[in-house]
C-alpha positions as CSV (number, residue, x, y, z in Angstrom):
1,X,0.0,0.0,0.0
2,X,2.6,2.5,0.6
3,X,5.7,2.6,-1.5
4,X,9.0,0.8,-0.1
5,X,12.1,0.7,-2.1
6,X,13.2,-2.9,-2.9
7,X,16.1,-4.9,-0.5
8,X,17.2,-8.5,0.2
9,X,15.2,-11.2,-0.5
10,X,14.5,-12.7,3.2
11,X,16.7,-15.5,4.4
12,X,15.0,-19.1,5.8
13,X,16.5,-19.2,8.7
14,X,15.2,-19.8,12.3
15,X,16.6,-17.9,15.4
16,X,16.7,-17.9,19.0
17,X,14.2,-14.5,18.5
18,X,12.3,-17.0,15.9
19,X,11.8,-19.5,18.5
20,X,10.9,-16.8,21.6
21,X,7.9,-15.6,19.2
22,X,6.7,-18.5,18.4
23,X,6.2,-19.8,22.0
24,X,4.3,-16.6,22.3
25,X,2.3,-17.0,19.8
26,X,1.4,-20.9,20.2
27,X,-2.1,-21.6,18.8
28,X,-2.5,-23.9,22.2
29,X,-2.7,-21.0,24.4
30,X,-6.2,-19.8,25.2
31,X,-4.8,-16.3,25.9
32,X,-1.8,-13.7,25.7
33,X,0.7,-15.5,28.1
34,X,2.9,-11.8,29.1
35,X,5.3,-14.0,30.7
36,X,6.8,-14.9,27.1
37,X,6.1,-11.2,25.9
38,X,8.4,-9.9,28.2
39,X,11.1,-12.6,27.6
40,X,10.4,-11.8,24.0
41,X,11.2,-8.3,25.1
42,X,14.3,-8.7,27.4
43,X,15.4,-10.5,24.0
44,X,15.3,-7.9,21.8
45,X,16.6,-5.4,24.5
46,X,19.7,-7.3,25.8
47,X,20.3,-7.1,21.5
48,X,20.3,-3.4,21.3
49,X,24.2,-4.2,21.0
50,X,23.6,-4.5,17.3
51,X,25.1,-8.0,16.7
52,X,25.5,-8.5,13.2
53,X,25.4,-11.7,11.2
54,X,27.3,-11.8,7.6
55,X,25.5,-13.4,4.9
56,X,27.6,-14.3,1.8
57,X,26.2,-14.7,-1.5
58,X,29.6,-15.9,-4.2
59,X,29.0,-14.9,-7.7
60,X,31.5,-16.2,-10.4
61,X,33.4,-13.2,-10.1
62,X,32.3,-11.5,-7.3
63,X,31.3,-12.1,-4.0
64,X,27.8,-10.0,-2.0
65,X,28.1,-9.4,1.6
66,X,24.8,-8.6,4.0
67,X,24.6,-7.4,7.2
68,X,21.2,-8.3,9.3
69,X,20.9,-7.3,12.9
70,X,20.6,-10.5,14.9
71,X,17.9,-10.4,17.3
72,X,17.0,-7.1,15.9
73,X,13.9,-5.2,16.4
74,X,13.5,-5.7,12.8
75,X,13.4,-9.1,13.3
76,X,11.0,-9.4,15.8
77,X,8.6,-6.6,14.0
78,X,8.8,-8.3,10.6
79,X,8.2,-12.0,11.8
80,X,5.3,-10.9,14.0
81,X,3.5,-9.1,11.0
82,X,3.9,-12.1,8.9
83,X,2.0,-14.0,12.0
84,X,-0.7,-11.6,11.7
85,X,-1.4,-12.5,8.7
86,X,-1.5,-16.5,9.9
87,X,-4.2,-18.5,8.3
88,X,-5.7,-19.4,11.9
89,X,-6.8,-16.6,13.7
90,X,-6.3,-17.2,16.6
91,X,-2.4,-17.2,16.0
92,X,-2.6,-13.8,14.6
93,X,-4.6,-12.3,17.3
94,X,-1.8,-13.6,19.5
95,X,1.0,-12.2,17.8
96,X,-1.3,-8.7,17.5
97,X,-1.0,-9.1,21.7
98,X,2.7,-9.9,21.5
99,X,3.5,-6.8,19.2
100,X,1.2,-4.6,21.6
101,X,3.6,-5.6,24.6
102,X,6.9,-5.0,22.5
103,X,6.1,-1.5,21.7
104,X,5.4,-1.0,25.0
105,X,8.4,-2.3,26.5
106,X,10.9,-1.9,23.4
107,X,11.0,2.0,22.9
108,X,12.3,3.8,19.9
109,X,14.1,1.1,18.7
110,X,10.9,-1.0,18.0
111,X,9.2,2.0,17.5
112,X,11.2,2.8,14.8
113,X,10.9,-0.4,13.1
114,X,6.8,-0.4,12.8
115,X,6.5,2.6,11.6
116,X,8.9,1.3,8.5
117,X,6.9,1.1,5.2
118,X,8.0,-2.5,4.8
119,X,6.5,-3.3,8.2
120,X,3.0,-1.5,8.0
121,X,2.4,-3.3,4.6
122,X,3.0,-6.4,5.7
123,X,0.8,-5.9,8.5
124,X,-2.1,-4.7,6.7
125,X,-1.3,-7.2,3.7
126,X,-4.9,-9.0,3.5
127,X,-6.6,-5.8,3.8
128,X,-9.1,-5.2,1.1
129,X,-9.2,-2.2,-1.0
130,X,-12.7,-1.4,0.2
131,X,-13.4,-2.6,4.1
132,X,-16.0,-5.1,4.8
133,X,-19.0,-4.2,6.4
134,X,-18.3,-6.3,9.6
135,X,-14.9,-6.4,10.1
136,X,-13.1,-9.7,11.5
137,X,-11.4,-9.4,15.3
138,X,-8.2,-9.7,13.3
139,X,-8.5,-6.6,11.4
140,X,-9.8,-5.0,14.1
141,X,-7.5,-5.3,16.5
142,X,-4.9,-4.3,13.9
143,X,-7.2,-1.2,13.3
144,X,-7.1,-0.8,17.1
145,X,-3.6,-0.8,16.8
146,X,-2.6,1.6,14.7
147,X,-5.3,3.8,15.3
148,X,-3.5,3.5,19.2
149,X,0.0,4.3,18.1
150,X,-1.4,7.2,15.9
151,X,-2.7,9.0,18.6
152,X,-0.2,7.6,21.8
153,X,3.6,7.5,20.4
154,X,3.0,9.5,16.9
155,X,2.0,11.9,19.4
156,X,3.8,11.8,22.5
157,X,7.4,10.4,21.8
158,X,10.2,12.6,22.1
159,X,11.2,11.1,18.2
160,X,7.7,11.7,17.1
161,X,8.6,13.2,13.2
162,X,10.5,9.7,13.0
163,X,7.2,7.7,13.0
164,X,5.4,9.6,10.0
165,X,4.7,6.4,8.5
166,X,2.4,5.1,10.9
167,X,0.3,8.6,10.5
168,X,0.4,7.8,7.1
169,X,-0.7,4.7,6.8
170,X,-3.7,5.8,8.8
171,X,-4.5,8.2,6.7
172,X,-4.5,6.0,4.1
173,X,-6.9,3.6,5.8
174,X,-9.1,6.4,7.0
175,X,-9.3,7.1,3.0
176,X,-10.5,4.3,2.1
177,X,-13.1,4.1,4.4
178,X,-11.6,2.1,7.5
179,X,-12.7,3.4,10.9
180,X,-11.2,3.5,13.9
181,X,-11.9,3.6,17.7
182,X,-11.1,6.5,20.0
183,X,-8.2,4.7,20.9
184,X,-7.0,5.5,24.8
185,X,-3.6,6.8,25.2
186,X,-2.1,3.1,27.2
187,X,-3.0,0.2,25.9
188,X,-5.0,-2.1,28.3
189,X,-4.1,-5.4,28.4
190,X,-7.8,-7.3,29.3
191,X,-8.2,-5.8,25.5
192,X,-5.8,-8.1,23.9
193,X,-7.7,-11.0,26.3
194,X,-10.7,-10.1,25.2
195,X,-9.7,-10.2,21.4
196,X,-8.4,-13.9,21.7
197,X,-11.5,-14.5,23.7
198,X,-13.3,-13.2,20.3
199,X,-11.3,-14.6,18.0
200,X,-12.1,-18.3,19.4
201,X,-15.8,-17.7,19.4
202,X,-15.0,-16.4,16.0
203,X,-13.7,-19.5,14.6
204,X,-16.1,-21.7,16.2
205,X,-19.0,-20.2,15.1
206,X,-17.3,-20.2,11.3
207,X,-17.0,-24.0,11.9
């Protein structure tokens, strides 16, 4: 939806952050377990180091060198947005939790990292041009989201003109016809709860 310039394709790989997110996001827990979230988050802090990993790619005649953060924000942000987009539901509204809790406790590094273009598409990826009349708990609680850090962070943090993307991309939404909550200025927890809760009798009544 908005325009990113082109990088690296991703690499298939599976990381200790990889595995921390996924236990989070495990579609045998009935609810946000925020005992994982903030390991996720002591994860992604204790990597504020920048640790870098060297990918090399050999041509015949020359030889490409990448540099990916390991246990970066990035990481984290990116692979949670692709589980938002999870065929099951219930795993994406559990990631939706987990991403809540990281911007929380992450600061402008995360911060930084969801209001990148390449991030906000991918998290609104399966979003029709035109919204449906009844939107899902998935897209609402992504709506809830954004509509949140619009009006809390894009707001409030001291590196506010950093995050244009994320008022951006709600403009864009608003646009085309998306609507969003008064959103309150913390996020409360019992939400996220309540969204699972939802998203289960969601599912069942679908089945």
């Amino acid at each position: 939806m908005l325009q990113s310039p082109t990088g690296p394709s991703s690499w298939l790989r599976v990381s200790p952050l990889d595995v921390l997110i996924t236990r989070a996001c495990e579609p045998s827990l009935h609810e946000p377990n925020y005992a994982l979230h903030l390991e996720v988050a002591e994860y992604i802090n204790q990597k504020k180091a920048n640790k870098y990993v060297v990918y090399i790619v050999r041509g015949p005649m020359f030889a490409h060198y990448f540099y990916f953060l390991s246990g970066s924000p990035r990481e984290a942000a990116m692979s949670i947005a692709r589980l938002a987009n999870h065929r099951n539901p219930h795993v994406a509204i559990l990631s939706l939790a987990l991403l809540d809790t990281l911007v929380q406790s992450c600061g402008y590094p995360f911060h930084l990292q969801i209001s990148t273009k390449e991030f906000l598409n991918e998290l609104v990826r399966r979003f029709p041009e035109r919204p449906p009349p009844f939107p899902g708990p998935v897209m609402s609680r992504i709506l809830e989201l954004i509509g949140g850090w619009k009006e809390g962070i894009c707001t409030d943090s001291r590196w506010k003109e950093d995050l244009g993307n994320i008022r951006d991309m709600h403009r864009l939404l608003t646009f085309k016809g998306y609507r969003f909550r008064d959103a309150g200025r913390s996020s409360n927890p019992a939400a996220a709860a309540a969204a699972v809760s939802t998203c289960v009798s969601y599912v069942a009544h679908d089945i």
